[in-house]
C-alpha positions as CSV (number, residue, x, y, z in Angstrom):
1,X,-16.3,32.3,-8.7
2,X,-12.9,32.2,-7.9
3,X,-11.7,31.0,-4.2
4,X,-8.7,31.0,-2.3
5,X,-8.7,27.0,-2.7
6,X,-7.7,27.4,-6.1
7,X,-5.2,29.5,-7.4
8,X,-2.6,29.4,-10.2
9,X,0.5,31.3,-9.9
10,X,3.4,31.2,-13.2
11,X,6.7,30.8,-11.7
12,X,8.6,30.9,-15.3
13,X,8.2,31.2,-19.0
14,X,9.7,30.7,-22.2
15,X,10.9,33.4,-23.7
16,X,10.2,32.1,-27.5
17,X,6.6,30.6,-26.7
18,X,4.0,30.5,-25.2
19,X,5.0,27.9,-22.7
20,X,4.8,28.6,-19.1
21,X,5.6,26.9,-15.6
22,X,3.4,26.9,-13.2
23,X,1.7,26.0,-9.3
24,X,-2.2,25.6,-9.2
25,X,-3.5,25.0,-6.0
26,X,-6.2,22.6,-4.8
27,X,-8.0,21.6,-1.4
28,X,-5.5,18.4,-1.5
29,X,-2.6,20.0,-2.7
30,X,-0.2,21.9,-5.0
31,X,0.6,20.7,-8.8
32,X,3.6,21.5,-10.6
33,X,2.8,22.2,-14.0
34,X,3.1,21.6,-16.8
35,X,2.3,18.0,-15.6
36,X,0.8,14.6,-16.7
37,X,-2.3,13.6,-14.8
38,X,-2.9,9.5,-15.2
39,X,-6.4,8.6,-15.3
40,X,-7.9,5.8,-12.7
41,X,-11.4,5.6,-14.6
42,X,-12.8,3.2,-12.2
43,X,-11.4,5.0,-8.9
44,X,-7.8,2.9,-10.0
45,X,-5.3,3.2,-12.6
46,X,-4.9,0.1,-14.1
47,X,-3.0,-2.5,-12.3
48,X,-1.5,0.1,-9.9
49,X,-1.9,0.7,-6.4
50,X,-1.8,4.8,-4.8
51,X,1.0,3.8,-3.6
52,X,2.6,2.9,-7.3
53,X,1.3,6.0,-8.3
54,X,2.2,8.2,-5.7
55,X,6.0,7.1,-6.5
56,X,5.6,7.3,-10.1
57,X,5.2,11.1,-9.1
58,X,1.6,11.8,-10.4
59,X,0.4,14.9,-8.3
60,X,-2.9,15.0,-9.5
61,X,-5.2,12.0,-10.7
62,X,-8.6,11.4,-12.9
63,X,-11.4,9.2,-12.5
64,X,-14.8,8.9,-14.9
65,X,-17.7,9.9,-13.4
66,X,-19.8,7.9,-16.0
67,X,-18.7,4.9,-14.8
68,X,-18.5,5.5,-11.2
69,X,-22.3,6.4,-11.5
70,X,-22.7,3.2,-13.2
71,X,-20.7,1.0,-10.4
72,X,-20.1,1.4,-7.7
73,X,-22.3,4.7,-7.6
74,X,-22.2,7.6,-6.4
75,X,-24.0,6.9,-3.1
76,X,-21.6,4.4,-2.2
77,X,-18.1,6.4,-2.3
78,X,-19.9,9.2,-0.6
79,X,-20.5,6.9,1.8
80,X,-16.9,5.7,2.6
81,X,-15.9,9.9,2.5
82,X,-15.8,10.9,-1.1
83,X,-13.6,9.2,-3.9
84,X,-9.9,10.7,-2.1
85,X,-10.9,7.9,0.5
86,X,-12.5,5.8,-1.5
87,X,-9.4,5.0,-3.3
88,X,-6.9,5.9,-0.7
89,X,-5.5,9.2,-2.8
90,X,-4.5,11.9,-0.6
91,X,-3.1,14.3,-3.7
92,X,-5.9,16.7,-6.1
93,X,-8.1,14.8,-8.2
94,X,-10.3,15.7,-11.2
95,X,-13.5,13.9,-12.6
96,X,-14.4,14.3,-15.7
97,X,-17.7,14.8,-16.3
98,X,-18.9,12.0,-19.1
99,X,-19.4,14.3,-21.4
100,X,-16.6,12.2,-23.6
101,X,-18.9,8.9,-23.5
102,X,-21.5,11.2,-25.2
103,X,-18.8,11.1,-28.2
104,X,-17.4,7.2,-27.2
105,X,-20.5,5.6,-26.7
106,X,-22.6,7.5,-29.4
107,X,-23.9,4.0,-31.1
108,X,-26.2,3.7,-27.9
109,X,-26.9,7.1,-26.5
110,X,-29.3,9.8,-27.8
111,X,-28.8,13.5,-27.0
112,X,-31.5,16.0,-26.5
113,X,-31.4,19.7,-25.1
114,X,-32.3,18.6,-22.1
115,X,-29.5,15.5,-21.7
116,X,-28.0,12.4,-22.4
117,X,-30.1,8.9,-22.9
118,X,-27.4,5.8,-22.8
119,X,-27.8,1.9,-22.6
120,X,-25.8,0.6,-19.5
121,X,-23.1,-1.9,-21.0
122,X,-23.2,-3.7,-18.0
123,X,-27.0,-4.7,-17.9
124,X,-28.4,-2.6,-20.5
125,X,-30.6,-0.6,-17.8
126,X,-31.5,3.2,-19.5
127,X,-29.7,6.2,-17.7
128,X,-30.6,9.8,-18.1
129,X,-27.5,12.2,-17.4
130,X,-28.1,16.1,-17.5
131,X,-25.8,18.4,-17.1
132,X,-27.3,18.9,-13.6
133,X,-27.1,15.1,-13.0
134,X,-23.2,15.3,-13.9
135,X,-23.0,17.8,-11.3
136,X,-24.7,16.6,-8.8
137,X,-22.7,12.8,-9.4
138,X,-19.4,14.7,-9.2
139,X,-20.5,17.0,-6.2
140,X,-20.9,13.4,-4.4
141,X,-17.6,12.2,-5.6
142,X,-15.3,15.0,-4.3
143,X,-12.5,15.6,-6.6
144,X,-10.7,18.8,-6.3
145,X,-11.7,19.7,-10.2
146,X,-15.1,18.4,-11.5
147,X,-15.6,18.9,-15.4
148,X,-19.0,20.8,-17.1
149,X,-21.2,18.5,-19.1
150,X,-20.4,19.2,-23.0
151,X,-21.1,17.8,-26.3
152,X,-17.5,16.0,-27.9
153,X,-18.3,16.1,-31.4
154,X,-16.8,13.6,-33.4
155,X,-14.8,13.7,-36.5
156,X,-15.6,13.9,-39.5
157,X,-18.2,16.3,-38.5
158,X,-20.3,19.4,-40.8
159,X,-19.6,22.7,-39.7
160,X,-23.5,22.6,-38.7
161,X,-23.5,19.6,-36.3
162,X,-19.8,20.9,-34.6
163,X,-22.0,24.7,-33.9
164,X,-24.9,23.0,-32.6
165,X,-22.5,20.9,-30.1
166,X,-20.7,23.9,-29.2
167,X,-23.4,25.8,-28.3
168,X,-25.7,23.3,-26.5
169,X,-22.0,23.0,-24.7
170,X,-22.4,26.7,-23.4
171,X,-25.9,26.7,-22.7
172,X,-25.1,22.9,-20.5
173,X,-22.2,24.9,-18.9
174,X,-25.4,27.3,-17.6
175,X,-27.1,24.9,-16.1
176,X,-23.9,22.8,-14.6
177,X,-22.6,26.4,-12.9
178,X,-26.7,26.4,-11.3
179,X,-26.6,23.0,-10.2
180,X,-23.0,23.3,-8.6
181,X,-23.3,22.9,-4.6
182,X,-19.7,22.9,-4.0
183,X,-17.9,25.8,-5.5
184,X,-15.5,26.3,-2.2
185,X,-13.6,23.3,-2.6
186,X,-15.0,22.0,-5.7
187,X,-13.4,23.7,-8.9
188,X,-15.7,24.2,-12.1
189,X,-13.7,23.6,-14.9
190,X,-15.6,24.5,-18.8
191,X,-14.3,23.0,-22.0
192,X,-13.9,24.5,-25.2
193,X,-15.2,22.7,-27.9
194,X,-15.3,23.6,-31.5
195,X,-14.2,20.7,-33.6
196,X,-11.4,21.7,-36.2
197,X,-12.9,25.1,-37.0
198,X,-10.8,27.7,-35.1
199,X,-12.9,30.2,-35.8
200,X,-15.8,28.1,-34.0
201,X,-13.1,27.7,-31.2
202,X,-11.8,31.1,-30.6
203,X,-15.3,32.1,-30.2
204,X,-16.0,29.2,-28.0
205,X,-13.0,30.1,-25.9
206,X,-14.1,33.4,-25.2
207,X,-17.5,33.3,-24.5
208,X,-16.7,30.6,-21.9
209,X,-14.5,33.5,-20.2
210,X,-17.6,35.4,-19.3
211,X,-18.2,33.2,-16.5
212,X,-14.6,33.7,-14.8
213,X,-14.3,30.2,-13.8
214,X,-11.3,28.5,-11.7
215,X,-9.4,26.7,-15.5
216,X,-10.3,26.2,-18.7
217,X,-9.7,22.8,-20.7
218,X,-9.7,22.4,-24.7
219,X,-12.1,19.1,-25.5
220,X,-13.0,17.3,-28.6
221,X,-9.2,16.5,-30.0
222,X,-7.7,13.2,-30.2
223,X,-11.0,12.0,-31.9
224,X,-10.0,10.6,-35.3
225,X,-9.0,13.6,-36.6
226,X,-5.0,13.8,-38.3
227,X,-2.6,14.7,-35.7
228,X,-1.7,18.3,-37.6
229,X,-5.3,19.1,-36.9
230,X,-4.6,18.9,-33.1
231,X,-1.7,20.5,-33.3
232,X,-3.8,23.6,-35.1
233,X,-6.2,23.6,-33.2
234,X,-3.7,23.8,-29.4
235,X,-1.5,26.2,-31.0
236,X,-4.5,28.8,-32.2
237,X,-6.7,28.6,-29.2
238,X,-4.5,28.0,-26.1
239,X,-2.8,31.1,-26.1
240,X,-6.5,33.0,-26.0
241,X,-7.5,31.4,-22.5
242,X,-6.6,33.0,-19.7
243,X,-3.1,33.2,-18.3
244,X,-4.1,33.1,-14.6
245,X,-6.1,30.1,-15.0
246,X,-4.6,26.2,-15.8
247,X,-5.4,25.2,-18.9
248,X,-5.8,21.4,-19.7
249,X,-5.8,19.7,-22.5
250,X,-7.8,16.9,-22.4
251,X,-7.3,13.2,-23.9
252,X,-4.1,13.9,-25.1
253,X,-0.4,12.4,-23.5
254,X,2.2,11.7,-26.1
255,X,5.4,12.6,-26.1
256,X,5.0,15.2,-29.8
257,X,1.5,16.3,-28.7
258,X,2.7,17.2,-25.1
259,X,5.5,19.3,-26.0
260,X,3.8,21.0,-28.7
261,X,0.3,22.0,-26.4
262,X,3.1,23.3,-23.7
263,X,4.7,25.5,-26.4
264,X,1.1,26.6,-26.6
265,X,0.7,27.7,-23.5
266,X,-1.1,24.0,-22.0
267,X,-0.8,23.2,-18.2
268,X,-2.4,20.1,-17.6
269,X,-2.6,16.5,-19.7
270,X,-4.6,13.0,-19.4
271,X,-4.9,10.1,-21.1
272,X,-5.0,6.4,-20.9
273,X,-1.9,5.3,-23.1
274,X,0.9,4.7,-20.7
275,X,-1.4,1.5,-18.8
276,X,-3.4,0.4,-22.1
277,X,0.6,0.3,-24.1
278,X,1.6,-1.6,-21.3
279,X,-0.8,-4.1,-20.9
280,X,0.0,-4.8,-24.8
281,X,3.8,-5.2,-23.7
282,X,5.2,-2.1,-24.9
283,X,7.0,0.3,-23.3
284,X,7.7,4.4,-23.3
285,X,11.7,4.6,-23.2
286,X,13.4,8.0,-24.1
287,X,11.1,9.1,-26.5
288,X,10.4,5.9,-28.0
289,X,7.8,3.2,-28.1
290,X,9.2,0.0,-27.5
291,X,7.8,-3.6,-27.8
292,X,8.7,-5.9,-25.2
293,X,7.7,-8.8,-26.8
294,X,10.3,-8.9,-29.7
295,X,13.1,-11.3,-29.5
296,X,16.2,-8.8,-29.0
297,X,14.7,-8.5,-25.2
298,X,14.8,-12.1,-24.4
299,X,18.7,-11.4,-23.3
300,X,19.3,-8.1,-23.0
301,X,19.9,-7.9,-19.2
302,X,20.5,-4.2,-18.6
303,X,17.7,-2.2,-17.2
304,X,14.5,-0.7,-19.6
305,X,16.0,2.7,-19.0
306,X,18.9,2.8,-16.6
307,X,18.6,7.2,-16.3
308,X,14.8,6.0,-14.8
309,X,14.2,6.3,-11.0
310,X,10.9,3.7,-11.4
311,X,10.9,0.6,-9.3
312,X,10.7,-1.0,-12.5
313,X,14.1,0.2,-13.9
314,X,15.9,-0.1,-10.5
315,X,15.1,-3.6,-9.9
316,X,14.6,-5.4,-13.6
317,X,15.8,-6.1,-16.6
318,X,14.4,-6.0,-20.2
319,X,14.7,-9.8,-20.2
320,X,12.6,-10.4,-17.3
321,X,9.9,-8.1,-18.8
322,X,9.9,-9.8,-21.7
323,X,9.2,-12.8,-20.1
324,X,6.4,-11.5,-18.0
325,X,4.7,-9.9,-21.1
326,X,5.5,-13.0,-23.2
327,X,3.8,-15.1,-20.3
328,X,0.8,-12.7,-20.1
329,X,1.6,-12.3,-16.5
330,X,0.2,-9.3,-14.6
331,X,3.3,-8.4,-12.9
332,X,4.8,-7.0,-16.5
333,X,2.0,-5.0,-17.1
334,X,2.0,-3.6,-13.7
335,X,5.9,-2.9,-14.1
336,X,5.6,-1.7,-17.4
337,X,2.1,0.8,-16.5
338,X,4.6,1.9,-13.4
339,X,7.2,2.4,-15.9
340,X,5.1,4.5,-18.6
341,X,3.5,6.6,-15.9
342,X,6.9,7.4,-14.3
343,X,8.3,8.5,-17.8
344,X,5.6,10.6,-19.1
345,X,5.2,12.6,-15.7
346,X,9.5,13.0,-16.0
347,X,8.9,14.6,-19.0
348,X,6.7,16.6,-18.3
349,X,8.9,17.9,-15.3
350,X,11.9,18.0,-17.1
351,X,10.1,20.1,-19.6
352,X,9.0,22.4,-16.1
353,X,12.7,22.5,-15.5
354,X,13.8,23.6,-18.7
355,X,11.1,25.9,-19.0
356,X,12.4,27.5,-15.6
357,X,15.7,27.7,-16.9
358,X,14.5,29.2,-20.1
359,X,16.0,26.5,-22.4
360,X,12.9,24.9,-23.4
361,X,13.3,25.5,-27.1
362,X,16.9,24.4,-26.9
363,X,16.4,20.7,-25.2
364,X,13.0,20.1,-26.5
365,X,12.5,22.3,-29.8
366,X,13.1,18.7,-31.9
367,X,9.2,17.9,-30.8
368,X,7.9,21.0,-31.8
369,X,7.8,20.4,-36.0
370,X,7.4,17.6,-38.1
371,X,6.7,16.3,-41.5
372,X,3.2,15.9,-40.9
373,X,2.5,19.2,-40.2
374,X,0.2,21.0,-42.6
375,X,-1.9,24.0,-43.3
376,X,-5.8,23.7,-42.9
377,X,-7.9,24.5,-45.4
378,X,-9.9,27.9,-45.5
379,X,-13.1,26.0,-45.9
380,X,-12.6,23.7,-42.9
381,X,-13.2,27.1,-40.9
């Protein structure tokens, strides 16, 4: 099912892992990876414009299709020319496929072979998503990359209920590649799921190979499980998808869990942090986590980061965000969500530049241990 639209070439790699630099190409564009993707769930990432974003240096961006089906529907962003136009985004853009709602909103949904029953938060109407219903939502919507339909198991799990998700993942994956109507400028991505048995996963990741689709992604971490447990799980199966293809990692954009999936051999990241930490006042700054709220900030007057190229960091000081996030007014967590996006996208790149160079274990080898790391137990697999 490959097509010219969508190709991955490696331009570099690490010569002590399995990290890589790379160029997939979309319909809309290139992206430089490895590479941070922020997520705009409802068609918007919070409080910023495209135009924010597009600065910030994002390349590629998410949206939910869950949600979008839910308001303003499908039908409707069809309507104004799919969701690039919709939200006024001219770069590559991926819809997941709300297959993680089947794990978040698991209090009010019921699963069956066949789908996915869920109460609408917003009015608590029924709706019915198949994997051919995902599909068909996401055909509507447009993005460059639309996600399979899979069951996220949660954690803790049994061995039995994470093989029964797994496989009724494969057999959706069936279905979603027969209901795709837009495979020329549409890419089908399937996700490996698995839970914290590697075993369950290496198996997983192969037999989703069979189909020779255009990238694969690793679901089903960053779930409640201990952080060493994601860090297992990256490090064993990343390396057995297949080089030519991106791999993404879904869910997943700290700073330790970046740099360790890209030693992996990871490609592609998402996840909601850098807008929801700044909407609670905090800030990403050189590896750190910092609270803008705390007294210290109230007259420091030098920039959050002065080595940042954000609008934020060119124009403000700490001082004034503190007073914004202190105030509760918007314009800090817009600042502060420009900010975080801008510095987990520069890592990300500066990780693509050392990784060209070939000194990524030299400037970036301090992220790849810690204390927490551990060995799984046999019987977890």
């Amino acid at each position: 099912m490959n097509k010219p639209n969508f190709t991955f070439d490696c331009v570099g790699k690490c010569s002590h892992t399995h990290a890589r630099a790379g160029v997939f190409h979309t319909p809309h564009g290139i992206v430089e990876t490895p590479r941070f993707m922020p997520v705009g769930t409802t068609a918007t990432v919070k409080t910023l414009t495209s135009a924010h974003i597009e600065d910030a240096g994002a390349q590629m961006v998410l949206s939910n299709t869950y949600h979008l089906h839910l308001r303003p529907g499908e039908d409707i962003i069809k309507e104004a020319g799919g969701l690039h136009k919709f939200m006024n985004w001219k770069g590559p853009m991926l819809t997941d496929s709300g297959g993680f709602q089947v794990f978040s909103l698991s209090k009010t949904r019921k699963i069956t072979e066949e789908g996915v029953t869920f109460k609408s938060p917003l009015d608590g109407r029924t709706i019915f998503i198949s994997p051919e219903k995902s599909i068909e939502i996401q055909n509507a919507l447009g993005a460059d990359v639309i996600m399979a339909f899979d069951e996220c198991p949660p954690y803790p799990a049994t061995r039995d209920e994470v093989i029964a998700a797994t496989e009724r993942t494969y057999r959706w994956l069936e279905r979603c590649i027969q209901a795709h109507q837009r495979p020329e400028d549409q890419a089908l991505f399937p996700i490996v799921q698995g839970g914290v048995h590697l075993d369950l996963r290496a198996q997983a990741a192969k037999s989703l190979q069979e189909f020779d689709l255009h990238g694969y992604a690793i679901g089903g971490v960053s779930v409640g499980e201990p952080s060493h447990f994601i860090h297992k799980i990256v490090r064993a199966t990343a390396p057995l998808l297949p080089e030519n293809k991106p791999r993404y990692l879904m869910g997943v954009g700290t700073y330790k869990e970046m740099a360790i999936a890209i030693a992996s051999g990871i490609d592609l990241f998402d996840c909601v942090i850098p807008t929801r930490v700044a909407r609670h006042g905090a800030a990403f700054v050189r590896g750190e986590r910092w609270n803008l709220k705390n007294a210290p900030f109230k007259r420091d007057f030098t920039p959050l980061d002065d080595t940042c190229p954000c609008y934020t960091c060119q124009n403000f000081t700490r001082a004034y965000l503190c007073h914004l996030v202190r105030c509760g007014e918007i314009t800090g967590f817009t600042l502060l969500s420009l900010h975080n996006i801008t510095e987990l996208i520069r890592f990300t790149q500066q990780i693509r530049d050392a990784i060209l160079r070939d000194r990524f274990v030299e400037e970036f080898g301090h992220w790849l241990t810690s204390e927490e790391e551990e060995v799984i137990d046999e019987s977890e697999n």
